[in-house]
Every structure is written in structure tokens, then in C-alpha cells.
Backbone and ligand atoms as CSV (ligand in chain L), in Angstrom:
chain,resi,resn,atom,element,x,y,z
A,1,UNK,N,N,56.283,104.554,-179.802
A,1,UNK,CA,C,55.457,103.602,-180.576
A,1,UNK,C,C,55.778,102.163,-180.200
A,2,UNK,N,N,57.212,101.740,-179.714
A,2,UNK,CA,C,57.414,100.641,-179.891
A,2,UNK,C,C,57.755,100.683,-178.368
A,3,UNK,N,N,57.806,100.730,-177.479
A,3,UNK,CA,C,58.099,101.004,-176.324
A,3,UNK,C,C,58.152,99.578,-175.353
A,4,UNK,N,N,59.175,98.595,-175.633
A,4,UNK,CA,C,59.342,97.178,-175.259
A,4,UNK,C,C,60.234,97.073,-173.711
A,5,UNK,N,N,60.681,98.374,-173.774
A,5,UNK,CA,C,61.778,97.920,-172.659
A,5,UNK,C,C,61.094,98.189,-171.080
A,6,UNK,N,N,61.255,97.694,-170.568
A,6,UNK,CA,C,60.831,97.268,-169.369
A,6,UNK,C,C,61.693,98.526,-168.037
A,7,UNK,N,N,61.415,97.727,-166.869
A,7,UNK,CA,C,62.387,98.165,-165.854
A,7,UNK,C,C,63.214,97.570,-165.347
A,8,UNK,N,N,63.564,96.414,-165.628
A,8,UNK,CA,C,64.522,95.905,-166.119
A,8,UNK,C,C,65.402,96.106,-167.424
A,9,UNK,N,N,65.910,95.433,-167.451
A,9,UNK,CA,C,66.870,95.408,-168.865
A,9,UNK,C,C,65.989,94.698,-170.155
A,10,UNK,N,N,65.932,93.661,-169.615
A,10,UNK,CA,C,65.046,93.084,-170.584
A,10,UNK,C,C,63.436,92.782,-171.344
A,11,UNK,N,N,63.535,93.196,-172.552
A,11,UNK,CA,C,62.705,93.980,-173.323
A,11,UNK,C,C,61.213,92.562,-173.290
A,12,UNK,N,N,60.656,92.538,-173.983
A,12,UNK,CA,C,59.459,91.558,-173.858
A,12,UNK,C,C,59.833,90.921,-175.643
A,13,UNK,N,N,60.354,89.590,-175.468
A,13,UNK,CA,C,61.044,89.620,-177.185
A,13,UNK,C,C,59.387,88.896,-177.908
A,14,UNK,N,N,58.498,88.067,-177.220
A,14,UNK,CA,C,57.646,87.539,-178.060
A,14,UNK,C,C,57.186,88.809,-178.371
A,15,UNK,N,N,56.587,89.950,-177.649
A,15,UNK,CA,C,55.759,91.273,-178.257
A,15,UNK,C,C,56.793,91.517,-179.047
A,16,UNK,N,N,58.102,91.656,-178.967
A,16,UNK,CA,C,59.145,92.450,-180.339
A,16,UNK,C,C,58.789,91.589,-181.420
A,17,UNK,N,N,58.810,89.810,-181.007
A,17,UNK,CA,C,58.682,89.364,-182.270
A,17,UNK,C,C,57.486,89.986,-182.852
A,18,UNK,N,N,56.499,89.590,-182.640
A,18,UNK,CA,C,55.378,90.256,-183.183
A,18,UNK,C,C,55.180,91.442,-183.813
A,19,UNK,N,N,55.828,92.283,-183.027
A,19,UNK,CA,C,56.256,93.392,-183.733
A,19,UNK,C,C,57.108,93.829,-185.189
A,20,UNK,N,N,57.931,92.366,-185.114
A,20,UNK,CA,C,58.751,92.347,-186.027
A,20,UNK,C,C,58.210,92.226,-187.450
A,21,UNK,N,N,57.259,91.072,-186.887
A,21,UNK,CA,C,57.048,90.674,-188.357
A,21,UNK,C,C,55.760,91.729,-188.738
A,22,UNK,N,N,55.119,92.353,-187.732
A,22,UNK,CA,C,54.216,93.510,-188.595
A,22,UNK,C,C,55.041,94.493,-189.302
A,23,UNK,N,N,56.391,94.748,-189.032
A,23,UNK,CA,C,56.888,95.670,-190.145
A,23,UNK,C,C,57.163,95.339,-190.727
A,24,UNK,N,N,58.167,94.203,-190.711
A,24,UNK,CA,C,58.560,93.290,-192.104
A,24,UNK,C,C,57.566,93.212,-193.036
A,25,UNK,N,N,56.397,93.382,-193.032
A,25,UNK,CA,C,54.987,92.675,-193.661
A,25,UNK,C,C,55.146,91.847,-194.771
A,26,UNK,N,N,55.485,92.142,-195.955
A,26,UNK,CA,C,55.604,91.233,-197.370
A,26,UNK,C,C,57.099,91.257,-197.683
A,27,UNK,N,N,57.591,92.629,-197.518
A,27,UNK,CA,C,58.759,93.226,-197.660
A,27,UNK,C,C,59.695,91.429,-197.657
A,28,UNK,N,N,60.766,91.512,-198.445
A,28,UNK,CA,C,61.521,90.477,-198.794
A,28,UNK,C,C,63.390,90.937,-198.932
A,29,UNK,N,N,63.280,92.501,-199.111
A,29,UNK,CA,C,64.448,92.595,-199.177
A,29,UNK,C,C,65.789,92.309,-198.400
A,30,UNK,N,N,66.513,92.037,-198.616
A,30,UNK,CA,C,67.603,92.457,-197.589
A,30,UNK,C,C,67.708,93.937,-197.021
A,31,UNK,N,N,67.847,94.598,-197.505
A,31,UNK,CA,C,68.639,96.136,-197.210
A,31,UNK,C,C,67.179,96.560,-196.205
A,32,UNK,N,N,66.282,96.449,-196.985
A,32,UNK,CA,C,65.531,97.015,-196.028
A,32,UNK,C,C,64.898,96.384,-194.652
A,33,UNK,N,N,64.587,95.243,-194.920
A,33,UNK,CA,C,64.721,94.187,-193.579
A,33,UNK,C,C,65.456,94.318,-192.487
A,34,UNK,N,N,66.739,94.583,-192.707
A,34,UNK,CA,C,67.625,94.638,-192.056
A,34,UNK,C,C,68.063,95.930,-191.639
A,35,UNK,N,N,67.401,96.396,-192.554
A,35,UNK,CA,C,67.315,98.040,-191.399
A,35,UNK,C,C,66.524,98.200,-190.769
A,36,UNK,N,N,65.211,97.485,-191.241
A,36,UNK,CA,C,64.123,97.737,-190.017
A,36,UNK,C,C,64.297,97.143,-189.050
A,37,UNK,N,N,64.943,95.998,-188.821
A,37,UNK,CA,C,65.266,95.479,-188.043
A,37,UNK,C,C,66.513,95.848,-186.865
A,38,UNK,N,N,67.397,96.908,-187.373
A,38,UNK,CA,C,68.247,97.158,-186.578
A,38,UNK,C,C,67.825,98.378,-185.900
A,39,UNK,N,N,66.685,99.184,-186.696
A,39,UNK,CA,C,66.073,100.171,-186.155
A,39,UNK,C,C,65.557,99.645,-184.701
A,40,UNK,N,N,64.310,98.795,-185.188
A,40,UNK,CA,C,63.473,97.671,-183.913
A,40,UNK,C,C,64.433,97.664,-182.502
A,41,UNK,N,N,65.285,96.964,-182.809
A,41,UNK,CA,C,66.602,96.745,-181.814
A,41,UNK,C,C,66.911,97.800,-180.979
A,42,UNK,N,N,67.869,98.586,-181.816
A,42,UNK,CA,C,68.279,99.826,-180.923
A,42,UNK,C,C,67.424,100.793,-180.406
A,43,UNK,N,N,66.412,100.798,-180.678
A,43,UNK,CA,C,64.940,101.715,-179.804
A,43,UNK,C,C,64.450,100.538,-178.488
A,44,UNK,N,N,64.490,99.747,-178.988
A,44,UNK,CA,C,63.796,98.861,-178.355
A,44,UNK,C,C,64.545,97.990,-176.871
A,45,UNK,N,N,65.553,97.925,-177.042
A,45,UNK,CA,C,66.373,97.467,-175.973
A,45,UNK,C,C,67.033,98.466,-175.225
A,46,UNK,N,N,67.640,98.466,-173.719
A,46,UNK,CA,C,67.710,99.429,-173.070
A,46,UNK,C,C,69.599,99.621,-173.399
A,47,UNK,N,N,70.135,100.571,-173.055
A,47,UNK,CA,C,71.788,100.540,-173.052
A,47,UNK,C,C,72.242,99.688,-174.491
A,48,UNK,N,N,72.432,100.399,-175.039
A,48,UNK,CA,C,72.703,99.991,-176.635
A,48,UNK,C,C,73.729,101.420,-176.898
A,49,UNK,N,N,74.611,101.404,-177.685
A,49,UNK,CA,C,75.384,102.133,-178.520
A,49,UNK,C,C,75.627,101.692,-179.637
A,50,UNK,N,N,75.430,100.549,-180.030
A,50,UNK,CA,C,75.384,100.153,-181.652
A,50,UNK,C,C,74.317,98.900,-181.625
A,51,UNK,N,N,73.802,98.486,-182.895
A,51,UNK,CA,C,73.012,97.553,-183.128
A,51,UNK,C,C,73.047,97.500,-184.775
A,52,UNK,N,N,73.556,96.440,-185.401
A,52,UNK,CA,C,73.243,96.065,-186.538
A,52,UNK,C,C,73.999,95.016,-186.863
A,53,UNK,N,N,74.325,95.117,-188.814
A,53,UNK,CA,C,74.618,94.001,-189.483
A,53,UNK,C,C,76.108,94.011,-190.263
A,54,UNK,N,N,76.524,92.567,-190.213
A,54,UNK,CA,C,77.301,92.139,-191.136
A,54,UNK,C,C,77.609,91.356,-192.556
A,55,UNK,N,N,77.433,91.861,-193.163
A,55,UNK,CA,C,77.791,90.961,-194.404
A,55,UNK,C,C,78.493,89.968,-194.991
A,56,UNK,N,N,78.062,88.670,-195.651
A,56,UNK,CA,C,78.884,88.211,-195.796
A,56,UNK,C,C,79.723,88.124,-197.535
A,57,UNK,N,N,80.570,88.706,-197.946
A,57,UNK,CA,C,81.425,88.820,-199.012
A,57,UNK,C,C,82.394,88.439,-199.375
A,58,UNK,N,N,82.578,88.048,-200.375
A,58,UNK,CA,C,84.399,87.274,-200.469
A,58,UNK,C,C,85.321,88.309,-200.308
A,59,UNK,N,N,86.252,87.409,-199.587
A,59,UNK,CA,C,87.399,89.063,-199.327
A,59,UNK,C,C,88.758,88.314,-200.252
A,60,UNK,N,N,89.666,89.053,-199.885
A,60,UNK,CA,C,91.162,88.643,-200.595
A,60,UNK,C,C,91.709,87.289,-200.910
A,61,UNK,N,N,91.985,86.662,-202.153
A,61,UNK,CA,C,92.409,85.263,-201.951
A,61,UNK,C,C,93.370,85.322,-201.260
A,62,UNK,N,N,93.530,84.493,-200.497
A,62,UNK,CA,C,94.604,83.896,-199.552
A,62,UNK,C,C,95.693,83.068,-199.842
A,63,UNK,N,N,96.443,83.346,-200.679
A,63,UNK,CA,C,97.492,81.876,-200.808
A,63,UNK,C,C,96.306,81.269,-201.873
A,64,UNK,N,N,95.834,81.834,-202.937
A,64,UNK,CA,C,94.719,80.825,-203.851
A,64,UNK,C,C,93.821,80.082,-203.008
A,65,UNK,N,N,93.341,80.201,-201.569
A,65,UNK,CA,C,92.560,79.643,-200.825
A,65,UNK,C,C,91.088,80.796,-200.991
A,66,UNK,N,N,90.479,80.855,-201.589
A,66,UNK,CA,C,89.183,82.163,-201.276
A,66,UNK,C,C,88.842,82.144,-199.899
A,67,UNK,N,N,88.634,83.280,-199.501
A,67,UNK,CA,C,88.372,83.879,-197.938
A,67,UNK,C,C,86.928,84.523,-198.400
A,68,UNK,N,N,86.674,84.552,-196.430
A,68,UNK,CA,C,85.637,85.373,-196.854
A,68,UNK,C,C,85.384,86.653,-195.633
A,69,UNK,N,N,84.840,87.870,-195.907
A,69,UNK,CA,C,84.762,88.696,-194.746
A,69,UNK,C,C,83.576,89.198,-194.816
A,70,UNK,N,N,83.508,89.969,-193.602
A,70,UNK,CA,C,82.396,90.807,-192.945
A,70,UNK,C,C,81.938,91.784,-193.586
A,71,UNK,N,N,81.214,92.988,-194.738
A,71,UNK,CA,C,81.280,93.886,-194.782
A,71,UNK,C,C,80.145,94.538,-194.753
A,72,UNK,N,N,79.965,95.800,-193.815
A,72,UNK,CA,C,79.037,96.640,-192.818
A,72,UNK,C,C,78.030,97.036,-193.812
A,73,UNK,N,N,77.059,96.392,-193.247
A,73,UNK,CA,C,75.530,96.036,-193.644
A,73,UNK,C,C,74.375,97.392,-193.019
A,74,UNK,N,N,73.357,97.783,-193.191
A,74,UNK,CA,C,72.388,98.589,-192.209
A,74,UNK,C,C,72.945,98.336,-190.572
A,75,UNK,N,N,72.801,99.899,-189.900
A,75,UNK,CA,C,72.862,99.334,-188.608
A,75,UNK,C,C,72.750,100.862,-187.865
A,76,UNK,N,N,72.694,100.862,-186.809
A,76,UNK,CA,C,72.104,101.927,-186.127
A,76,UNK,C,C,73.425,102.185,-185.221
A,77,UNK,N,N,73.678,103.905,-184.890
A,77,UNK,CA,C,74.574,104.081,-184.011
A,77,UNK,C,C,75.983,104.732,-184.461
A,78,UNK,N,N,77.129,104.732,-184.232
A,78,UNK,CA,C,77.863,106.071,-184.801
A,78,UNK,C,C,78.667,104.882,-186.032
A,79,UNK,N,N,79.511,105.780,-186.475
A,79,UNK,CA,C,80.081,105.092,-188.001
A,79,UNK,C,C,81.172,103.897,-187.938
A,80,UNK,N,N,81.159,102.802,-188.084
A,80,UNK,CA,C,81.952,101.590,-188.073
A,80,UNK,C,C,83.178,100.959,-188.993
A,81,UNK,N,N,83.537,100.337,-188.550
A,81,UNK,CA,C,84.553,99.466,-189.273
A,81,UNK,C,C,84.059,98.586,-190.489
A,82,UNK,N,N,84.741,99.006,-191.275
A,82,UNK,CA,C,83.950,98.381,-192.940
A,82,UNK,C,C,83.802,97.210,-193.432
A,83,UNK,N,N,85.135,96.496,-192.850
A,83,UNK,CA,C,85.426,95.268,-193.411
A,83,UNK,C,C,86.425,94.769,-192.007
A,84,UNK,N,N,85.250,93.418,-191.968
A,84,UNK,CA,C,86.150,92.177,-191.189
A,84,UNK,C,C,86.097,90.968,-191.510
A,85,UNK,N,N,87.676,90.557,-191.653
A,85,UNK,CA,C,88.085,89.165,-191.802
A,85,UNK,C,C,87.154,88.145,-190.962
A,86,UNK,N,N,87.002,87.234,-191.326
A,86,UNK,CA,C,86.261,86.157,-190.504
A,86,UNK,C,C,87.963,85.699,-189.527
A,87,UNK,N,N,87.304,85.432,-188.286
A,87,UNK,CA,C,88.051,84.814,-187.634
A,87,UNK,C,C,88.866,86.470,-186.888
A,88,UNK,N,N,88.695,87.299,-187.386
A,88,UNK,CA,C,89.218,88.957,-186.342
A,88,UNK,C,C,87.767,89.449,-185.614
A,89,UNK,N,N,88.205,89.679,-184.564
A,89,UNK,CA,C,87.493,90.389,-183.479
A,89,UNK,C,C,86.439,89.025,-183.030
A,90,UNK,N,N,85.222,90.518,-182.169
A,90,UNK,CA,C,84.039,89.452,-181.900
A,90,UNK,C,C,83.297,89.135,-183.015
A,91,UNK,N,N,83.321,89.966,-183.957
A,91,UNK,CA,C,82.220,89.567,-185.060
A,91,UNK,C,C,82.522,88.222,-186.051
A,92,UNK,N,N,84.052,88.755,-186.657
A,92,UNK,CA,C,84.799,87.456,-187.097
A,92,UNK,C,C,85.000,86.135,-186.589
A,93,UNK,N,N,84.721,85.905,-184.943
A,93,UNK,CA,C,84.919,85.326,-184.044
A,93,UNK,C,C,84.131,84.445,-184.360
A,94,UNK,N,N,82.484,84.942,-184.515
A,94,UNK,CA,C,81.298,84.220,-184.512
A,94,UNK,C,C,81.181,83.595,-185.750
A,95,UNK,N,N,81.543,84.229,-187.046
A,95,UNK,CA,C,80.812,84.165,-188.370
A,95,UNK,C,C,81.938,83.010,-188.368
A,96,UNK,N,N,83.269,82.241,-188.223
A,96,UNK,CA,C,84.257,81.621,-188.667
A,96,UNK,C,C,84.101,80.611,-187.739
A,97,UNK,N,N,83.250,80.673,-186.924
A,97,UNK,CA,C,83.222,79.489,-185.718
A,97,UNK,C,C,81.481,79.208,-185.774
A,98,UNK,N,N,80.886,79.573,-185.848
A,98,UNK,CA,C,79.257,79.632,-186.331
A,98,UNK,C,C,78.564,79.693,-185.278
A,99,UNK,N,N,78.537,80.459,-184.670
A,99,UNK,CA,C,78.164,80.229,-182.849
A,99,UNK,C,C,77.815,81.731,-182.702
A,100,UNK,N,N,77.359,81.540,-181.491
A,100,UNK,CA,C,76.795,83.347,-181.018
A,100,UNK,C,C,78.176,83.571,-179.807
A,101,UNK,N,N,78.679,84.527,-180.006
A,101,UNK,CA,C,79.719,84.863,-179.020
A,101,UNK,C,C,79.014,86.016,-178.353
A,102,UNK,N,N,78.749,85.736,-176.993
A,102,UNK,CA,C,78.471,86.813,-175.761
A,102,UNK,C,C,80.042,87.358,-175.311
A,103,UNK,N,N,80.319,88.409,-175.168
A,103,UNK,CA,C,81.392,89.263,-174.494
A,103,UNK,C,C,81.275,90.158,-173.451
A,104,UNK,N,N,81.000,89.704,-172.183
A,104,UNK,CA,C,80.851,90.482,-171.171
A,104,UNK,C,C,81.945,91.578,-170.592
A,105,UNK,N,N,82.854,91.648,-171.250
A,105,UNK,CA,C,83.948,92.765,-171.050
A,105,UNK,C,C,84.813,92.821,-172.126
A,106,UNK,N,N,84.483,93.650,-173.273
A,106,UNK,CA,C,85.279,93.516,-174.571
A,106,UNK,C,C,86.438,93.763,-174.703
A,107,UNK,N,N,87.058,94.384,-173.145
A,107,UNK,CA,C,88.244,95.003,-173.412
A,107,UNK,C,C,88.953,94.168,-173.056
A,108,UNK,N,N,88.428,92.608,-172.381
A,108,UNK,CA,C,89.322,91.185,-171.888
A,108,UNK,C,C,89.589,90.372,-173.126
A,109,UNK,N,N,88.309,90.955,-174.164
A,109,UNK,CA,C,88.350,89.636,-175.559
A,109,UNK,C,C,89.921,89.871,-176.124
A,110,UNK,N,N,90.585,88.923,-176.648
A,110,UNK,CA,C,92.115,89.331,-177.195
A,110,UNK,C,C,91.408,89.799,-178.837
A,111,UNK,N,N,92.133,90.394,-179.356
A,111,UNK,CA,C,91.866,91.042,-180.863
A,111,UNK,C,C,89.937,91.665,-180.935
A,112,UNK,N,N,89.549,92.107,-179.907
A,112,UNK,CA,C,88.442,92.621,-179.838
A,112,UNK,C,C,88.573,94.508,-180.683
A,113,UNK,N,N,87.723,94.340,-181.650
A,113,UNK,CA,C,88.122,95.722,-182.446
A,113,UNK,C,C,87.240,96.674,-181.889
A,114,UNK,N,N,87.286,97.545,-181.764
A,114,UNK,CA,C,87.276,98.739,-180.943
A,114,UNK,C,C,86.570,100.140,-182.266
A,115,UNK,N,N,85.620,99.983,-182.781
A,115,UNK,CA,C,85.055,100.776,-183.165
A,115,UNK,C,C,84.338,101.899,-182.328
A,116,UNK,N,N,83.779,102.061,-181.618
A,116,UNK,CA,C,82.975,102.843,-180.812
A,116,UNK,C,C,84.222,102.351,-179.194
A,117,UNK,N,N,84.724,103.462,-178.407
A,117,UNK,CA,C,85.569,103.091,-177.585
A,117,UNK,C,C,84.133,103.584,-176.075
A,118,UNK,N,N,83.034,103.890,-176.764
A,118,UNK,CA,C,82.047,103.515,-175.311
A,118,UNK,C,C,81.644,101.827,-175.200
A,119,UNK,N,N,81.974,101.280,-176.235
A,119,UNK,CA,C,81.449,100.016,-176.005
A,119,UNK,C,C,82.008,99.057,-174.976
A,120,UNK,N,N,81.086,98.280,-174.066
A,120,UNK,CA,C,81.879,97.340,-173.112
A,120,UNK,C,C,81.625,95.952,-172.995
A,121,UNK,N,N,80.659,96.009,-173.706
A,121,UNK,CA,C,80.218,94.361,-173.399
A,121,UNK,C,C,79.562,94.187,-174.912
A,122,UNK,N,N,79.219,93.052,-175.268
A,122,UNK,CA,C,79.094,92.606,-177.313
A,122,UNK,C,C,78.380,91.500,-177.040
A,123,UNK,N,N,77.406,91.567,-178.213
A,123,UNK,CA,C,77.044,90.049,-178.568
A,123,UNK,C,C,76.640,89.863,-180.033
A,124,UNK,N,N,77.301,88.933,-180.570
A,124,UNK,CA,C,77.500,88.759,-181.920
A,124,UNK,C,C,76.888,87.183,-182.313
A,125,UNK,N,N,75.955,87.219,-183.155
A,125,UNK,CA,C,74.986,85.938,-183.589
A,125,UNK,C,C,75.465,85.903,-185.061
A,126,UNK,N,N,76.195,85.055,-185.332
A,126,UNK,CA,C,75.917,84.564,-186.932
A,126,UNK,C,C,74.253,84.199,-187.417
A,127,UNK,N,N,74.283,84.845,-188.506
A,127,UNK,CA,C,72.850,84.230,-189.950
A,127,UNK,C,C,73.461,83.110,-190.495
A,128,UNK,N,N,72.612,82.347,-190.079
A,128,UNK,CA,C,73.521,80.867,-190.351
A,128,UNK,C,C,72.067,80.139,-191.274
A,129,UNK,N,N,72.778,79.694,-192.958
A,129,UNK,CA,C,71.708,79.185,-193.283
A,129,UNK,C,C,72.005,78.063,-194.438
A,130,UNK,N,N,71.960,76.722,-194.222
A,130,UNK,CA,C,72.125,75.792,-194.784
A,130,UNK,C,C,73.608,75.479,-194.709
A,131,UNK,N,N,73.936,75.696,-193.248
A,131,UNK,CA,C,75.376,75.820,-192.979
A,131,UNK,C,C,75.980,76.704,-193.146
A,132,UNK,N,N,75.723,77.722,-193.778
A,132,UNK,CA,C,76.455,78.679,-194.668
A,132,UNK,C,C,76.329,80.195,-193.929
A,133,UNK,N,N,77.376,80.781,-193.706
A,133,UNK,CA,C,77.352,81.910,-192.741
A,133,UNK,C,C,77.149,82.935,-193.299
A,134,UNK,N,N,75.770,83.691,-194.098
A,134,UNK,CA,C,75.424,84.773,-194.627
A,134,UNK,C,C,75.628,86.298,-193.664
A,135,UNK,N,N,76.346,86.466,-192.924
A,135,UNK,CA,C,76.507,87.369,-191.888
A,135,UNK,C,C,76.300,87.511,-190.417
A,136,UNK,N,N,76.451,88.256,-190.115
A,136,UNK,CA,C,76.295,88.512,-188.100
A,136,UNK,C,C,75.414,89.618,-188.359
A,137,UNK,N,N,74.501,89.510,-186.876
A,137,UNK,CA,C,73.847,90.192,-186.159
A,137,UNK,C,C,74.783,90.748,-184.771
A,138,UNK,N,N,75.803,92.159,-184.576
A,138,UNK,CA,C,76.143,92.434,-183.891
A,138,UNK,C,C,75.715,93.631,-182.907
A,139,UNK,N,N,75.684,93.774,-181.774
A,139,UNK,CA,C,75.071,94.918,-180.817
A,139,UNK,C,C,76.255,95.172,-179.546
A,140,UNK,N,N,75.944,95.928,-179.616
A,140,UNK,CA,C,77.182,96.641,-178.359
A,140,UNK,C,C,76.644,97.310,-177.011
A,141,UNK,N,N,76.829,97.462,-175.982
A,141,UNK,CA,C,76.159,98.164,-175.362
A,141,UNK,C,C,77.797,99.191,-173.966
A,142,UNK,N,N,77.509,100.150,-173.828
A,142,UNK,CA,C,78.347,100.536,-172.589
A,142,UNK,C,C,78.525,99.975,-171.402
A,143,UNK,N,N,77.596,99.556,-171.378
A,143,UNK,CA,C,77.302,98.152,-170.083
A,143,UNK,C,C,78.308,97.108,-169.785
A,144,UNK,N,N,78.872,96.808,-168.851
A,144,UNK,CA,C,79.644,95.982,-168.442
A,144,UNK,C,C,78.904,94.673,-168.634
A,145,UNK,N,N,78.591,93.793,-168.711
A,145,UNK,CA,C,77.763,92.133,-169.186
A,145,UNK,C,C,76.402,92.863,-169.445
A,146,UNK,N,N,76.633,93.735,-170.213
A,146,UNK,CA,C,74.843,94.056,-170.505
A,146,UNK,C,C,73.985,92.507,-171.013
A,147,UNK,N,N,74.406,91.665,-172.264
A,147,UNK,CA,C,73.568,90.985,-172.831
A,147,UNK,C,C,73.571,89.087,-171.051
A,148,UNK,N,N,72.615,88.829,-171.497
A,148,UNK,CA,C,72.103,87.390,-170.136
A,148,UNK,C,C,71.727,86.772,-171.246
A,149,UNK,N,N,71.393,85.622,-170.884
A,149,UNK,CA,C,71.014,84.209,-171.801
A,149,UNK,C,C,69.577,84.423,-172.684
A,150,UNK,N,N,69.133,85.160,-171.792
A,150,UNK,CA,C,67.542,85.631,-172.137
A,150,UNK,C,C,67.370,85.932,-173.377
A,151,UNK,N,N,68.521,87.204,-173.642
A,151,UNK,CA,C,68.632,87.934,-174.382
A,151,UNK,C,C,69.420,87.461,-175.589
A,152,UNK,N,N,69.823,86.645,-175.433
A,152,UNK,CA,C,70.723,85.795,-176.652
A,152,UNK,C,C,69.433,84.840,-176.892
A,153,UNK,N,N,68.759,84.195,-176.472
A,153,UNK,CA,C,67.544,83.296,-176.686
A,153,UNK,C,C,66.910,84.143,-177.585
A,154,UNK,N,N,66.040,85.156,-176.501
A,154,UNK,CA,C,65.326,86.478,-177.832
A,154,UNK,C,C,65.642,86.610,-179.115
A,155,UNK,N,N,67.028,87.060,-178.964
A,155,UNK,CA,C,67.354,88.019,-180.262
A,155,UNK,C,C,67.826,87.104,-181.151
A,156,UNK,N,N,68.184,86.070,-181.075
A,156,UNK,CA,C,68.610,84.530,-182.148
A,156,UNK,C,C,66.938,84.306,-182.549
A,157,UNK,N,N,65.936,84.156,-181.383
A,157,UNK,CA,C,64.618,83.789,-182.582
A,157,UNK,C,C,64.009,85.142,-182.963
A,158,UNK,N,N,64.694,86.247,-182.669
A,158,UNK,CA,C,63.925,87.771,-183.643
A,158,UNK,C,C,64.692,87.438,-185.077
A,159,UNK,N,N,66.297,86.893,-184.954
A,159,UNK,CA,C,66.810,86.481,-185.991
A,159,UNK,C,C,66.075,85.697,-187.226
A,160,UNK,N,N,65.312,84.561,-186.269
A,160,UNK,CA,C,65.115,84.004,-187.385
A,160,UNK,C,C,63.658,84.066,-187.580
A,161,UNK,N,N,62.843,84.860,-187.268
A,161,UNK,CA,C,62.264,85.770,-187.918
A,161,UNK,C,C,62.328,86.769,-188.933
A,162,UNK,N,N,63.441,87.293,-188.624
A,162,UNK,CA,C,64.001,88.442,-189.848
A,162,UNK,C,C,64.907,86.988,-191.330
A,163,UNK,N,N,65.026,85.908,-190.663
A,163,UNK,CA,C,65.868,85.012,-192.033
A,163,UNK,C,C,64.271,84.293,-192.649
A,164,UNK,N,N,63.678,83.925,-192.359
A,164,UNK,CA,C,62.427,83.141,-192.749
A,164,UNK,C,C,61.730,84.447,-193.449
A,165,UNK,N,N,61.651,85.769,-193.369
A,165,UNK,CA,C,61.246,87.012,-193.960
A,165,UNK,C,C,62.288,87.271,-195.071
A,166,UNK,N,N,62.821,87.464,-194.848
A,166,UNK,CA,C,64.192,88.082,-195.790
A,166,UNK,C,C,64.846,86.928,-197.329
A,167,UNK,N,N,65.240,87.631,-198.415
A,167,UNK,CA,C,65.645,86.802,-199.245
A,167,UNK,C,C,67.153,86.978,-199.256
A,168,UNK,N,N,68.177,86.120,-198.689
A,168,UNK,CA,C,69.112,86.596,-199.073
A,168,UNK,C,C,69.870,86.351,-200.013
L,1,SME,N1,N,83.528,95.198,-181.945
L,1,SME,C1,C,83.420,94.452,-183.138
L,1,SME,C2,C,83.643,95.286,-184.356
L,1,SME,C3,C,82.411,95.864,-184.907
L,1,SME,S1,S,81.876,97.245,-184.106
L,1,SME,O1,O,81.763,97.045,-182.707
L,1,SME,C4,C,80.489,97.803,-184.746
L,1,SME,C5,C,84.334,93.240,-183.162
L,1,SME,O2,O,85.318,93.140,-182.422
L,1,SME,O3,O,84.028,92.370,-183.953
């Protein structure tokens, strides 16, 4: 039905967008947004082993400092790590620094967490909104530098497609 990926690697993201927002249609939720959306993804892009979301939740006070962590949102692909500190791994990496971290060899990143041990290469986008880091968009693939610039361009404006849809 959705059949975006090319012969190349890279998928056609204005048709995904488009695509996107016909399923999204009125729909406003989180939970479900964001599953349709991680569904979209992992069908839709080529060499994938995970694709989805992170949450953002208060985690443990720190020394009376409030923290905040990651905790595993909708997402497609085998069963994950529940909870991450901001500032651990690639995902924490992104959400504590506010930036999209590309990882072309995860097993070079230092403190790179290792949920799925087919994974080789990561790219992790913070939901960044009014400054405020409401979660990551993370994807994995077996691929040695699977994700290119292209593809970080794409999937940051499928992002904010799915944030301009979504209430969070
Ligand atoms: N690899 C991630 C952890 C999440 S799983 O890959 C789904 C990281 O280091 O942040």
C-alpha cells in the first residue's frame, strides 16, 4: 500500500509526507499518532530493525535537582529498553543536547546502548517544542552508515508533521 522505497535507499519523503498526514487525518492523539507514524517508517524505509519513540518523563530526583528521562513510547521492531536517562546512549545523547545525532557505527559511539545487538548504525531526532524536549524519534538499521543527510532532512520534516498533528 505504501510502497515508498525506491532502489536506492532512499524513500521519496515529500510522497511519505503526504502520506503522513492522510493517516494522521483529524486524529490528535499522541499514542496513536505515533504509532502510525512509526508503523509509516519501518514499512516504508529500506534496512530498518527498529523505528520509533521516546518519551519524555521525569525520572529520579537527583541530589533535589529533578531529572528527566526517556520512557519507550509506540515503536515498531523487537522489545526495547524502557527507560533512558537523558544524556545515556544515542537517544539520551540527543534529547539532553537538543540536536539530531546521526551514528554511523554504533559500536564506535562510547555508552551506545545496545538493545537489538543487529543494530549498526542510529539516528536519533529530538521533538523539540518551545525549547522543551518532549521526546526522540529513534531508528536503527543493520546497516553500517545506513541514515545520509537526506534522510535526516526527510524524517525531521515527517517530524514535524507528526508535532503540528499531534497534541502533546
Ligand atoms: N540504541 C539506543 C537505545 C534504544 S534502542 O536502540 C531502541 C541508544 O543508545 O540510545
Amino acid at each position: 500500500m505504501f510502497d515508498t522505497t525506491s532502489a536506492s535507499t532512499h524513500p521519496d519523503y515529500a510522497l511519505l509526507g503526504k502520506q503522513l498526514s492522510s493517516i494522521l487525518g483529524n486524529e490528535r492523539g499522541l499514542i496513536v499518532n505515533t504509532a502510525q507514524f512509526s508503523a509509516l517508517i519501518y514499512h516504508s524505509l529500506s534496512h530498518l530493525n527498529w523505528a520509533g519513540f521516546y518519551l519524555t518523563v521525569p525520572g529520579n530526583q537527583s541530589g533535589g535537582n529533578p531529572v528527566q528521562e526517556l520512557l519507550l513510547g509506540p515503536f515498531q521492531g523487537k522489545v526495547a529498553c524502557t527507560r533512558i536517562p537523558f544524556g545515556r546512549g544515542v537517544c539520551g545523547t540527543a534529547a539532553a543536547e537538543k540536536r539530531t545525532v546521526v551514528v554511523p557505527d554504533v559500536h564506535a559511539f562510547p555508552g551506545h546502548i545496545a538493545c537489538d545487538s543487529a543494530s549498526n548504525s542510529e539516528i536519533v531526532i529530538p521533538l523539540l517544542k518551545d525549547g522543551a524536549v518532549l521526546g526522540v524519534l529513534d531508528i536503527d538499521s543493520p546497516q553500517l552508515n545506513r541514515f545520509s543527510a537526506e534522510d535526516q532532512q526527510g524524517l525531521e520534516s515527517l517530524l514535524q508533521i507528526l508535532m503540528a498533528a499531534t497534541d502533546f
